[in-house]
C-alpha positions as CSV (number, residue, x, y, z in Angstrom):
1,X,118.4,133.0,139.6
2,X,116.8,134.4,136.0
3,X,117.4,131.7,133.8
4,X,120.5,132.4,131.1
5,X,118.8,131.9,128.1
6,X,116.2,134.7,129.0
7,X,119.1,137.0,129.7
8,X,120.7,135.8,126.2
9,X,117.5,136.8,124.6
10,X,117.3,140.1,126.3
11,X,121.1,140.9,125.3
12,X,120.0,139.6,121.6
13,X,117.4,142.6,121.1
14,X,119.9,144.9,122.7
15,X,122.3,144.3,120.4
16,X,120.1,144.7,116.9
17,X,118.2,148.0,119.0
18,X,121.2,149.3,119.6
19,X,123.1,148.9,116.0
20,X,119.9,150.6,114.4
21,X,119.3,153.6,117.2
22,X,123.3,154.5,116.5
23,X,123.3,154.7,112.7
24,X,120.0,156.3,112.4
25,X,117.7,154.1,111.4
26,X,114.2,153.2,112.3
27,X,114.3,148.7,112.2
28,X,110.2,149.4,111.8
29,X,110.5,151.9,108.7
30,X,109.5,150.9,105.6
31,X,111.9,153.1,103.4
32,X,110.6,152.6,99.5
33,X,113.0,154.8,98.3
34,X,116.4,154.0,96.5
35,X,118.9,153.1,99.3
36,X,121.8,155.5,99.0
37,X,125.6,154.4,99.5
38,X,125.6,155.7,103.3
39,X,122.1,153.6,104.0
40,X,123.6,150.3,102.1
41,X,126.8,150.6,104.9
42,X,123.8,150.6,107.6
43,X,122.0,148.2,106.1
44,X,124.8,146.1,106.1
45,X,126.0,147.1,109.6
46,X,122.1,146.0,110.5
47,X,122.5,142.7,108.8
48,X,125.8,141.7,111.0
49,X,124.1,143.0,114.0
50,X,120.7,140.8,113.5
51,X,122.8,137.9,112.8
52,X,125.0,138.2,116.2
53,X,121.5,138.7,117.7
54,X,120.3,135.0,115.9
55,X,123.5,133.7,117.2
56,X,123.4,134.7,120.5
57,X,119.6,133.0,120.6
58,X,120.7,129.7,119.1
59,X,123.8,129.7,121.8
60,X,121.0,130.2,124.1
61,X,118.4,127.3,122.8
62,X,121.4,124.7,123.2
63,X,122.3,125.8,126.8
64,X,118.7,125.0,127.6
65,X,118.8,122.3,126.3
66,X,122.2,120.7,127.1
67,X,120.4,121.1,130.4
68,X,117.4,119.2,129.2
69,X,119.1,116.3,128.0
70,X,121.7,116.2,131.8
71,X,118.2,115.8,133.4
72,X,117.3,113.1,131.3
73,X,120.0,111.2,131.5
74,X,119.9,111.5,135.5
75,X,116.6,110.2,135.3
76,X,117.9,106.9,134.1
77,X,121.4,106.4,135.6
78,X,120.1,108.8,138.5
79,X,123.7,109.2,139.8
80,X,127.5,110.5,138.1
81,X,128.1,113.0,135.1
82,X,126.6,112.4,131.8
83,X,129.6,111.5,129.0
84,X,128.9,114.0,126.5
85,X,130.2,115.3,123.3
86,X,128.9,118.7,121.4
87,X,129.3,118.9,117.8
88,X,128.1,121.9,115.3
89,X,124.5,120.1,114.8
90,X,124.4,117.2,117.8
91,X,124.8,116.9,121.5
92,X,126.0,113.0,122.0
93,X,125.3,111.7,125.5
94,X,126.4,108.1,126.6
95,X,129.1,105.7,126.7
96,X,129.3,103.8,123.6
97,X,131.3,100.4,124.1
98,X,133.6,100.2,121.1
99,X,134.5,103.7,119.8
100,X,134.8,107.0,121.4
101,X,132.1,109.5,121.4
102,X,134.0,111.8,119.3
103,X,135.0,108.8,117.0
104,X,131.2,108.0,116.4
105,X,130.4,111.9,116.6
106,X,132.5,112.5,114.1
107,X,131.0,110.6,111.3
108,X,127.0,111.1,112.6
109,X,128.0,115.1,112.1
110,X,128.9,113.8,108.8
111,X,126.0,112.1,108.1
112,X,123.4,115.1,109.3
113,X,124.9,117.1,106.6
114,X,125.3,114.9,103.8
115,X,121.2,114.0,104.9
116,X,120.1,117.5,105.4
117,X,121.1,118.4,101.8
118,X,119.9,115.4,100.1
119,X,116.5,116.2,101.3
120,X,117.2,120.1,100.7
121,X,117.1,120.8,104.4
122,X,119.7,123.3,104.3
123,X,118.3,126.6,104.0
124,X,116.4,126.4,107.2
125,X,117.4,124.3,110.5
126,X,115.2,121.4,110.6
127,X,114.3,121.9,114.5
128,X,115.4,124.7,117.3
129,X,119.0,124.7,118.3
130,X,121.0,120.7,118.2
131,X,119.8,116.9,118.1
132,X,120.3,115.3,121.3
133,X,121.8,111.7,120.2
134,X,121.8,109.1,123.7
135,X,123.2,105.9,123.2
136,X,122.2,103.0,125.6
137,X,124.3,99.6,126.0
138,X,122.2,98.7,128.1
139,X,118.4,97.8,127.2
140,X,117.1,98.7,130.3
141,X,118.3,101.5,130.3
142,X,117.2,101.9,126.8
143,X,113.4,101.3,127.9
144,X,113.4,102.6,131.0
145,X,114.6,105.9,129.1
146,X,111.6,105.2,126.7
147,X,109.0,105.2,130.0
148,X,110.6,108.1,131.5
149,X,111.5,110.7,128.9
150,X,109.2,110.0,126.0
151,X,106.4,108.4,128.6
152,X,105.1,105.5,126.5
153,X,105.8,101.4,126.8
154,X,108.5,100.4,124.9
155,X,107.5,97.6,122.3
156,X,110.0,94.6,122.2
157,X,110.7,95.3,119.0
158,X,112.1,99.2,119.8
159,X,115.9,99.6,118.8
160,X,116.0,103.3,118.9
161,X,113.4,105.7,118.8
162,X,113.6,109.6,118.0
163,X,111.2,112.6,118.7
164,X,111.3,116.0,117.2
165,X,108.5,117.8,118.0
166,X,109.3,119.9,120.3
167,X,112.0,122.5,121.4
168,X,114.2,119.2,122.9
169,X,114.3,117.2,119.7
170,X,116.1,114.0,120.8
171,X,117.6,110.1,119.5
172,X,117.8,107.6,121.3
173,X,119.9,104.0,120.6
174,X,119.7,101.1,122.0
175,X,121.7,98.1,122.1
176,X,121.0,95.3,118.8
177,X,118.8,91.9,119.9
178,X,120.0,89.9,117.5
179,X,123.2,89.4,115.2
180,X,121.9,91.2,112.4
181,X,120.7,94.2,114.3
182,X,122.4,97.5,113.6
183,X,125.1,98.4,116.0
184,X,124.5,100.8,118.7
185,X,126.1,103.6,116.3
186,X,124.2,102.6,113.6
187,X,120.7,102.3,115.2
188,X,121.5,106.1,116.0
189,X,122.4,106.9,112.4
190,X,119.1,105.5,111.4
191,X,117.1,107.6,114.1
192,X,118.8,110.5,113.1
193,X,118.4,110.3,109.1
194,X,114.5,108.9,110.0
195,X,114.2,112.4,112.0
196,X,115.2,113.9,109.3
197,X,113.4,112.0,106.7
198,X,110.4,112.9,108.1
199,X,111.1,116.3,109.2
200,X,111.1,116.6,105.1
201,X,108.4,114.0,103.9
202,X,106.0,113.2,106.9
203,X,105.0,110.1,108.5
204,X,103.6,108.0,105.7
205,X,106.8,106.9,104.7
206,X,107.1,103.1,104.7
207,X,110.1,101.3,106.8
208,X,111.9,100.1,104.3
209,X,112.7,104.2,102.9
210,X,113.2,105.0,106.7
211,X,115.7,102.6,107.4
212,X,117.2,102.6,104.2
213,X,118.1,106.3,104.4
214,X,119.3,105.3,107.9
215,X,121.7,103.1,106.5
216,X,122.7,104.5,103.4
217,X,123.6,108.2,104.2
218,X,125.2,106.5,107.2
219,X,127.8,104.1,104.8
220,X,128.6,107.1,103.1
221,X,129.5,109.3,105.6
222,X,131.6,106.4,107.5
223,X,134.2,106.5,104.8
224,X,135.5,104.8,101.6
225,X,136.1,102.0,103.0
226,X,133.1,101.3,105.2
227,X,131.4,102.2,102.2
228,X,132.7,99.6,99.5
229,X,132.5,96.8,102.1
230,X,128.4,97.7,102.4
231,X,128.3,97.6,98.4
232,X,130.4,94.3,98.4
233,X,127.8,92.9,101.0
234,X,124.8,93.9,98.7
235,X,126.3,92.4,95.6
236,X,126.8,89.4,97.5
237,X,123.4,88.5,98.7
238,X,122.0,89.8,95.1
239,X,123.7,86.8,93.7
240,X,123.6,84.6,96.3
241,X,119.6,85.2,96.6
242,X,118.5,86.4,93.6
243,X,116.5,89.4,95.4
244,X,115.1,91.6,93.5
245,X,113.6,95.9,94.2
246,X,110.5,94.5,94.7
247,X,110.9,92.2,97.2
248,X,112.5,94.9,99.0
249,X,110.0,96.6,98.9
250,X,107.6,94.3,99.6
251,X,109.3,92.9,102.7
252,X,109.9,89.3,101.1
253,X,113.5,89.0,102.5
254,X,114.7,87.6,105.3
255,X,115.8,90.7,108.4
256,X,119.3,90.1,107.9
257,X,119.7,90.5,103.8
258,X,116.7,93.2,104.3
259,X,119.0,95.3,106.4
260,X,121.6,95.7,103.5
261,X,119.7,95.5,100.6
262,X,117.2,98.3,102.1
263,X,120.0,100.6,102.3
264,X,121.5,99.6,99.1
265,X,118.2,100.5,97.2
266,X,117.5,103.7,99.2
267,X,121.0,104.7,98.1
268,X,120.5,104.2,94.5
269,X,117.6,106.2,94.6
270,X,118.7,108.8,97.0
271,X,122.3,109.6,96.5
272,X,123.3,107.2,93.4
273,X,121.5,107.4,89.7
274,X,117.8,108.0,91.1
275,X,118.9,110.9,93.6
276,X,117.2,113.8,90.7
277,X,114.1,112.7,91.1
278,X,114.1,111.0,94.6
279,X,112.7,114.6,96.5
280,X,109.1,113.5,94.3
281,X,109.7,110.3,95.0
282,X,109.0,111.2,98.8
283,X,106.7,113.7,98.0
284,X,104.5,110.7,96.6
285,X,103.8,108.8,99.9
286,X,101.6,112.1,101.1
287,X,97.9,111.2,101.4
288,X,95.6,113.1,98.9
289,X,92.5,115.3,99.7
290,X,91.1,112.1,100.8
291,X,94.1,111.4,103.3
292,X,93.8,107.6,101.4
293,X,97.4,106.2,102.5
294,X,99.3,106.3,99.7
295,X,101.9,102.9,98.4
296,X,105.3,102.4,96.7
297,X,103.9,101.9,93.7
298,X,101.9,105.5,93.7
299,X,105.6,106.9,94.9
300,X,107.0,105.9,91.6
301,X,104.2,106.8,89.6
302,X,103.8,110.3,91.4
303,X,107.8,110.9,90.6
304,X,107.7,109.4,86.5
305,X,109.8,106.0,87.8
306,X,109.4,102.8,86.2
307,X,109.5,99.8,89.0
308,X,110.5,97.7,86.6
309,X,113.7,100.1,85.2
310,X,114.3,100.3,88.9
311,X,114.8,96.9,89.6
312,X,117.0,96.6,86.5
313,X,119.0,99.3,87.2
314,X,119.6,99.1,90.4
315,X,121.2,95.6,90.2
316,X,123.1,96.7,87.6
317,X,124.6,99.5,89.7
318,X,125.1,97.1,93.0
319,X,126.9,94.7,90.9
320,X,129.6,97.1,89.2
């Protein structure tokens, strides 16, 4: 049997081909004159029939790979259906153990978007057709996922992992270690905003930016109320440790008040006070001609940010 997309793809061309043929005009000409009213109605008939054409190809993408990601999933659980939920930008596949797929679906859709267009993603898709988004209770699952699908050895310290280089971009969550891990819906908002992250900024970005998009984009798309109890937490371990910007930074704090106050920071520069200038913020970390790695402090520099007003700042906006 010919595989569906190909005849989706095939149907596609008809469709734009066909639009142009009947109302006369040649999709190759290059027409320098004026368009007249009669040409602007084609033109516009053209336009509708080249975007059900796009359509049709991104439907066919995201069959291929809803197939993709079934076959994965066998390849770990080998046996039963995959639980899965489709969403306008993410196919969710797993079994969460607190909240429903389309519970946890509903706010990672929310958190794509509000990503996407912080990082001025939204005027071209970031990859082909939908994110695949598995979550894994289970940790061996979780790495045997890692050796099967991505075909490397899991470190002990992998949580979650994504890859998007490729036509099958993919996250993948696994089950927190230790108290003040992420939960397994939060470890998958973190892959999916680090995707993202570096979909827009490249690799050189340090942890503490990647995680703290994670978590920040994530607390804002949860809700109001999940929201104000993360900047409660913040304020909390600001007074109660006396942290400062840099020592997030700097990794100086202990994992469980890093977690929050990561997050906290990236969201003042991201999405709070900071967000006009956090685009060259990112675009800071990229190597020069010399490909020398570059650090937080050239970041700042690189976007015209004071460390120093940062730090002052930012506490001041955490403890409001």
């Amino acid at each position: 049997m010919r595989d569906p997309t190909w005849r989706i793809g095939c149907v596609s061309c008809r469709v734009f081909l066909c639009a142009a043929l009947f109302l006369g005009i040649d999709p190759a000409a290059d027409n320098a004159a004026p368009p007249s009213k009669s040409t602007k109605y084609k033109q516009a008939a053209i336009a509708l029939a080249t975007g059900a054409a796009e359509g049709m190809e991104q439907a066919g993408k995201v069959i291929e790979q809803k197939t993709r990601a079934e076959a994965n999933w066998k390849k770990v659980f080998k046996e039963g259906k995959a639980p899965h939920l489709e969403t306008d930008n993410l196919l969710l596949f797993g079994k969460p153990p607190n909240k429903s797929l389309a519970a946890i679906g509903a706010v990672l859709e929310k958190q794509f978007v509000l990503a996407r267009k912080t990082l001025g993603l939204e005027e071209e898709a970031p990859w082909p057709g939908k994110l695949a988004v598995y979550f894994f209770a289970d940790r061996g699952k979780f790495t045997s996922f890692i050796r099967t699908v991505e075909g490397r050895r899991p470190e002990s310290e992998d949580l979650g992992s994504f890859h998007i280089r490729s036509d099958f971009p993919h996250v993948a969550a696994g089950p927190p270690r230790e108290p003040h891990d992420p939960s397994l819906e939060a470890q998958a908002a973190e892959q999916l905003a680090s995707a993202l992250l570096v979909k827009k900024a490249g690799t050189n970005l340090p942890e503490w930016v990647l995680v703290g998009f994670g978590r920040a984009t994530y607390y804002r798309a949860a809700g109001p109320r999940e929201y104000l109890g993360e900047r409660k937490r913040a304020a909390r371990l600001l007074a109660s440790r006396k942290a400062s910007a840099m020592d997030v930074w700097d990794n100086n704090l202990p994992a469980e008040a890093a977690q929050v106050l990561r997050g906290s920071l990236v969201d003042f520069l991201a999405l709070g006070p900071g967000k006009t200038k956090f685009l060259a913020f990112l675009e800071g970390y990229k190597p020069g001609e010399n490909m020398v790695q570059k650090t937080t402090a050239d970041a700042f520099k690189a976007a015209n940010i004071s460390p120093k007003i940062v730090n002052q700042k930012w506490k001041a906006w955490v403890r409001r």
